[in-house]
N, C-alpha and C positions, 0 to 999 in steps of 0.2 A: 751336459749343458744345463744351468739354471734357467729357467724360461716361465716367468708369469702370466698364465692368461687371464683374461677378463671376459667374463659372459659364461656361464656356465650353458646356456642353450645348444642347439643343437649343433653349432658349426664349431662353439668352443668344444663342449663334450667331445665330438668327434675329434678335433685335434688333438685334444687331448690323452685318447684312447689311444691313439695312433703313436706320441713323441713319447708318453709312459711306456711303450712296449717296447721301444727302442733304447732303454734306459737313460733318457732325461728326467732329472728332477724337476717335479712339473706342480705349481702350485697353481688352483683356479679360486678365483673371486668372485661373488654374487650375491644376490640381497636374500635371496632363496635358499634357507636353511635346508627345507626335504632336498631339494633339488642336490643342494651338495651332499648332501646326506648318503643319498643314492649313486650317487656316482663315487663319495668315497670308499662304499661296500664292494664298486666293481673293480675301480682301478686302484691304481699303486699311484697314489696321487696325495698333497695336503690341499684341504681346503680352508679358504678365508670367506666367514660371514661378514660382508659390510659394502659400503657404497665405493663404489671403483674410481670415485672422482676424487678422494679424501685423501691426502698426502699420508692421515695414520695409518687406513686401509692399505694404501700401496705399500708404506713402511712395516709393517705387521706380514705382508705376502710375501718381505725380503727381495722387493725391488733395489733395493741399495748393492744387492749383491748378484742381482742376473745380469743374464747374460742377452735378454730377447724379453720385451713383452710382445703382447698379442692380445690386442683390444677388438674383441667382438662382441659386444653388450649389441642390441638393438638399436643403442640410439647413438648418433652420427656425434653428440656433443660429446658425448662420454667420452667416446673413444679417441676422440680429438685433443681432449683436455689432458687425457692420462698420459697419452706419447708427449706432450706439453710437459708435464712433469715429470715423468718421466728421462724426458733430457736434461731440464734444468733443473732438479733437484737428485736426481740418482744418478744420474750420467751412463744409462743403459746406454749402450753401443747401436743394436738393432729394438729399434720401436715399429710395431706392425699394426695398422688399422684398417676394422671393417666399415667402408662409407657407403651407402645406400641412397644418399641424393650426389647425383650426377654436377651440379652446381658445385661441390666440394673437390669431383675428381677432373672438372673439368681447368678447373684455376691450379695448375702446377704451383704457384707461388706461395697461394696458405698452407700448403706440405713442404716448406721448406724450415732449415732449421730454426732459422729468426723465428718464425711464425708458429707452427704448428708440432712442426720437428715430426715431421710421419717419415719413415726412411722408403717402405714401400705401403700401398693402398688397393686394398682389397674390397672387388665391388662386385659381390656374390650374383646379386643381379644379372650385372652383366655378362656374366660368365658362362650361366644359367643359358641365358638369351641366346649368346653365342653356338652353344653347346645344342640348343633346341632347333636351331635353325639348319647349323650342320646336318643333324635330322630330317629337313625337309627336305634338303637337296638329297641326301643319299638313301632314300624311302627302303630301301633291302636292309641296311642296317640298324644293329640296336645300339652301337656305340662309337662315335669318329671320334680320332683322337690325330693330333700332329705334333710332330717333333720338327728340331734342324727348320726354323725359317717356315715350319709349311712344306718342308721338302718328300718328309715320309710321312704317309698317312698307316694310323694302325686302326682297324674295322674289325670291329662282333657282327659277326651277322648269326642268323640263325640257319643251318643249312636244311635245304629241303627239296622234295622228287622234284626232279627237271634241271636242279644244278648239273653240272656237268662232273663235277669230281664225284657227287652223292651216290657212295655204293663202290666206291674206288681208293685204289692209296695213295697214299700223299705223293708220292713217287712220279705217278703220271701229272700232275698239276705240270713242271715243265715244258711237258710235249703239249698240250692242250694251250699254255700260254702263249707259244711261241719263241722265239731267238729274242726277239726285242724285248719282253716283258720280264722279270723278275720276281718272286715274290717270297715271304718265309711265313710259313703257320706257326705260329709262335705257342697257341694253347690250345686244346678241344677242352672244355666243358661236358661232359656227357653223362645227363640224371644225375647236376649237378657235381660232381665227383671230374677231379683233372684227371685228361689223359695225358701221360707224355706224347706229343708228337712225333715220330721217326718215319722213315721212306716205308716201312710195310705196313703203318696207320690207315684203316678204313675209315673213311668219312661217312658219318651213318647220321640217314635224316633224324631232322630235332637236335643234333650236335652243337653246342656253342662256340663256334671257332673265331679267331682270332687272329685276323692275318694283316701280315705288315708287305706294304711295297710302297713304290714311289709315288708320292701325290697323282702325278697323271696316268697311273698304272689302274688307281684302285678301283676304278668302275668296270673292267675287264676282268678283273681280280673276282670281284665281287657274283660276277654271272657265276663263275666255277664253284658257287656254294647254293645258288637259288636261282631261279627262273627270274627276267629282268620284270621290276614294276616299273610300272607306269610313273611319269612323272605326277608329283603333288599337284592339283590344281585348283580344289577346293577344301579348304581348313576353317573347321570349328575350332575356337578358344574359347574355355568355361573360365571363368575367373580374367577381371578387368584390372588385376593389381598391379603393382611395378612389373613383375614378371611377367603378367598377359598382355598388360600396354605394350612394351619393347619388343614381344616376338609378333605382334601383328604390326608395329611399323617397321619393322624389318620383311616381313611378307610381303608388305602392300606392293603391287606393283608384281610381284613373282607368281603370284596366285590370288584366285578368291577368298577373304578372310572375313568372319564373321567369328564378333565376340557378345558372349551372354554374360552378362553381370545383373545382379541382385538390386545392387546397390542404385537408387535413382539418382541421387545427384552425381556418382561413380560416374552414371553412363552416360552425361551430359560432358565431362570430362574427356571422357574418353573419344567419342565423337568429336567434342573440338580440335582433338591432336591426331585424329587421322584425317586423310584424305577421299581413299575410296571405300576403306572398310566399314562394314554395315555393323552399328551396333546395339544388341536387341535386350530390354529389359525384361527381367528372368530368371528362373531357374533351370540349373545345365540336368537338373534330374527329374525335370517333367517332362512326360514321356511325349505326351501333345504337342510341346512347343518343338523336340528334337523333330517329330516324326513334320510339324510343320517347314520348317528348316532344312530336309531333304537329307535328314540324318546316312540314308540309304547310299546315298549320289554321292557322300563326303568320302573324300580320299586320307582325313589324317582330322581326327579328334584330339584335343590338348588339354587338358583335365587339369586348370595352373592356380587353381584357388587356394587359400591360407587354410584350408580345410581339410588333411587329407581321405577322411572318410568319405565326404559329398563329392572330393576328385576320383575316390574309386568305384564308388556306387555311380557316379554317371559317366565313367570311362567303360563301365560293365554294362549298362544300359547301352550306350552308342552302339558300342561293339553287337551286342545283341539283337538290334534292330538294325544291323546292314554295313555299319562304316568300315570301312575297307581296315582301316591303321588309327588304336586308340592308344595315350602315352598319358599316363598321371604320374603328379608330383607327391610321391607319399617316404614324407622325414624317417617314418619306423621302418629300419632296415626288414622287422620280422614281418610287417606287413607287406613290404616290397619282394621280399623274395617269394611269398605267400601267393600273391595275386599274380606276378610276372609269367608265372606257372598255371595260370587261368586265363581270362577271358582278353587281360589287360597284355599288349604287346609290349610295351616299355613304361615302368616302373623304376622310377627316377628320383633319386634324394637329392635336394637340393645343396644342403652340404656337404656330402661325397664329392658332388660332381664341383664345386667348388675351393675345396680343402686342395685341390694339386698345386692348384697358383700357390697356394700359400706356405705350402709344403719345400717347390723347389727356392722360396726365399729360407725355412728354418735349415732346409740340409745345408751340408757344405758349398764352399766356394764353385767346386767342379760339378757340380749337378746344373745343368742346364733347363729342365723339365720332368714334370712328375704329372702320373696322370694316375687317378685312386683306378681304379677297377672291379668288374664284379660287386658294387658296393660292400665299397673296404677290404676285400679278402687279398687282391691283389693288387700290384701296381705296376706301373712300366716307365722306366726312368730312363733319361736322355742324360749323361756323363759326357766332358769334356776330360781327353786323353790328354795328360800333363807329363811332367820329365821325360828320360830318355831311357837308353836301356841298361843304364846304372842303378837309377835311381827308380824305375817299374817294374814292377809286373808285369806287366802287360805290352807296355812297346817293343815292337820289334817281333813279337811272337806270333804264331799261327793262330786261330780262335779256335782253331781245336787241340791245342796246346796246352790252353789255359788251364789251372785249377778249378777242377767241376765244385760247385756249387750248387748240390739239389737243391731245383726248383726255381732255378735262375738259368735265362738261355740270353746270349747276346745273340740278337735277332739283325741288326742291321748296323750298315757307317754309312755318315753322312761327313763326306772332305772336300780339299779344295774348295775351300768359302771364297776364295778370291778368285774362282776360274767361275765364267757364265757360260752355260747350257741352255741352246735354243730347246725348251721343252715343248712335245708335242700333245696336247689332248686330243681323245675321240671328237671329233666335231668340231673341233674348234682350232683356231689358227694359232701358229706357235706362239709362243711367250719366256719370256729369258728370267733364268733365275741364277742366283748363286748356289753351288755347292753340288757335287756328284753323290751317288745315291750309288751303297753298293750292300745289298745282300751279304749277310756273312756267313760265309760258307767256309767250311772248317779251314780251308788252304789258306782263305785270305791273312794277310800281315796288318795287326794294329799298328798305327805310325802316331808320333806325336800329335796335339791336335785336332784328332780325329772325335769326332761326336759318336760315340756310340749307346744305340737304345737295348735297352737289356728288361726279358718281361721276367718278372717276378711272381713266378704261381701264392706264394706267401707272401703275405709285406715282409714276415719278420726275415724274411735273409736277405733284406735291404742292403741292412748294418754289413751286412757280408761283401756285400757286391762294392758297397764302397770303400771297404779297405782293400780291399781286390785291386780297384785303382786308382788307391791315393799314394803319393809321392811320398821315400822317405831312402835315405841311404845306407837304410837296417837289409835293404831287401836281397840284395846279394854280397 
């Protein structure tokens, strides 16, 4: 696939890395000579020096002959204007844009083709937001992810003494769940390095596991690796930006939130658009204003600033002085993996954690969802089951049938989208969803239609997985 991006920064880069390694021809655009400079020494990529709104610059990237742009410059015009010409003077098929004011994503009509011509709209922000919040409800985990509707949820937790499987094999997980529950470990992480999973695998505290079950399963799931926390109830956010504004009005009301920002006119801003949240002018790395602030008491520090030094320097102070759960936003993968292994509990890229949305719009038709993982090493992707058992692989077979693929495990189905399931939560009173949830367990049979999520210890045996099950009448 021919595919242009635009924005050489860190969400383009990243994508970048990621569609070159799968063998797209992959040209990026930016005004920033080193910038492409450097990234043309890592990847297998061309670069275009010039301005990304200029019909020459497009013309010169070989937009006349792609297949996909992917406008992620920083500024909401650029990107707007480029899918704009994009449509109407190269006639690219799929135009992909990153928007960053909500005002843009909120009028469906200026992304339509008359108008703006955006096919899909990518709003890293809010993704972020979404993503960080999830975090606050599931305080044991380092990463939620959902597949199928919301139906399956897949959880990193970190495991530790007092879990219940911790010291144990995978094997017992079923009797410890009971009859009712279901679940599959899909990866261990252990001193960084994968283990494969099997029934005689000891789960050993500090292990990074990663287990899949049913949305209403996974806070049962989750005790079996760590001792339960407490619910969030008081949250510091360092940084008042689009990022820190959105995850405290999404708090407000759930818990106590409190945000420090620098910036004076920032914090007048900020106050006007919340309700109850306190907001204090400041620095998140003086130690006085934390230790005023009851750093100690805090159950979840948010470290969201445009900075990622000052997010880890005062995600390592908080932590230091008492607060239960510190999380910073730091873009350099080698910083993230650096500090995550330190003081700092979750170390988080903000492009990583965003590049999935945008990932299940470049893959094929049948990919339903992609979630990056690990930052970027791994991924776990939601496929829709197509043809039949002429024309698959995969239909009609056992899932322990299938051709093995190191480093790829199909972990779960999610079918019947048109039958509703009264689902039961812990605590809470039933709720009706579409689509049954079934663990994949070697016996089970793929059938057409079926959603199945598949974790990928590597990205690169993606490409693998989806010719595995794409439709073609070569196959038998």
């Amino acid at each position: 696939m021919r595919i242009v991006i635009l924005g050489a920064g860190q969400v383009g880069a990243s994508i970048a890395q990621i569609l070159a390694s799968e063998n797209n021809d992959i040209t990026i655009v930016d005004n920033d000579q080193k910038r492409l400079e450097y990234l043309q020494v890592r990847l297998d990529l061309r670069t275009i020096a010039g301005n990304a709104v200029l019909p020459s610059t497009l013309r010169d990237a070989g937009l006349a002959d792609a297949d996909m742009l992917i406008a992620v410059t920083r500024s909401d015009q650029t990107n707007l204007i480029a899918c704009k010409l994009a449509h109407t003077m190269f006639n690219v098929p799929t135009r992909i844009a990153r928007l960053r004011s909500s005002e843009f994503m909120d009028d469906a009509e200026l992304l339509t083709e008359k108008n703006f011509a955006v096919s899909y709209a990518l709003c890293p922000e809010q993704v972020i937001t979404d993503y960080l919040v999830k975090l606050v409800e599931f305080p044991e985990a380092l990463q939620v992810l959902y597949f199928a509707n919301e139906r399956v949820a897949l959880v990193a937790v970190k495991a530790t003494a007092g879990g219940l499987m911790v010291g144990k094999p995978i094997r017992e997980m079923s009797e410890h769940l009971g009859g009712n529950v279901d679940a599959r470990i899909s990866a261990i992480f252990r001193r960084d390095h994968a283990v494969t999973p099997t029934g005689s695998t000891v789960i050993e505290e500090g292990d990074e596991v990663f287990v899949l079950a049913a949305d209403e399963h996974i806070r049962r799931v989750l005790i079996e690796m760590r001792q339960k926390t407490t619910p969030v109830q008081r949250v510091i956010i360092a940084g008042g930006g689009n990022i820190g504004l959105r995850v405290a009005q999404m708090l407000e009301g759930k818990c106590l939130v409190k945000v420090i920002e620098s910036n004076t006119a920032r914090t007048q801003t900020i106050a006007n658009l919340l309700g109850n949240g306190l907001v204090l002018l400041g620095d998140a790395t003086d130690e006085e204003l934390l230790e005023q602030e009851s750093i100690g008491e805090t159950d979840l520090f948010l470290a969201l600033t445009n900075d990622e030094e000052d997010n880890i320097m005062s995600a390592s102070l908080a932590k230091a002085m008492g607060c239960k759960r510190v999380l910073a936003l730091i873009n350099r993968r080698a910083y993230a993996d650096l500090v995550q292994s330190g003081p700092i509990d979750i170390a988080i890229s903000p492009a990583l954690v965003s590049i999935g949305d945008l990932l299940t719009h470049v893959r094929r038709g049948f990919v339903a969802k992609v979630h990056s993982l690990r930052r970027g090493a791994a991924e776990a992707i939601e496929l829709v089951v197509h043809g039949d058992e002429k024309s698959s692989r995969v239909v009609g077979r056992r899932v322990g049938d299938l051709p093995v693929i190191p480093g790829a495990t199909l972990v779960a189905i999610v079918r019947d989208f048109d039958r509703i399931e009264d689902i039961a939560y812990a605590g809470m009173l039933k709720i009706k969803k579409k689509g049954h949830v079934v663990i994949a367990h070697k016996g089970e049979v793929i059938k057409p239609a079926d959603h199945v999520i598949v974790f990928c210890l590597n990205a690169k045996v993606v490409k693998k997985v989806e010719k595995l099950f794409s439709v073609g009448l070569h196959f038998f």
